[in-house]
Steps between C-alpha positions, in 0.01 A plus 500: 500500500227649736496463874180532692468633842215525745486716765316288796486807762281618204334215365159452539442126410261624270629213250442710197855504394513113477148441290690790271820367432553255185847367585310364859835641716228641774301340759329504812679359778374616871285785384776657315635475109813333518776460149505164441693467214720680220365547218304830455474613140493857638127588365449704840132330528545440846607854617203625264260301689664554895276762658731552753840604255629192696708287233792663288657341168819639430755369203808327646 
């Protein structure tokens, strides 16, 4: 299992990280990515794509 954390002091709202991520877990909410689910598969896509280093995925 992967949990997916974004940093919102660092966020951007670019909205990269949610147009990136296949299991559709991110989205824009108020200018800022927000985790709206549990499922990430892990694949790092959105911290690959996050400009700003603001998302982690760590293994739980």
């Amino acid at each position: 299992m992967f949990v997916v954390t974004v940093d919102e002091s660092t966020c951007i709202g670019c909205g990269e990280c949610a147009k990136a991520c296949p299991a559709q877990i991110l989205e824009m909410q108020e200018n800022l990515a927000k985790v709206v689910g549990d499922d990430c598969m892990g694949c790092q896509s959105c911290t690959l794509v996050c400009p700003v280093e603001a998302i982690k995925v760590e293994e739980y």
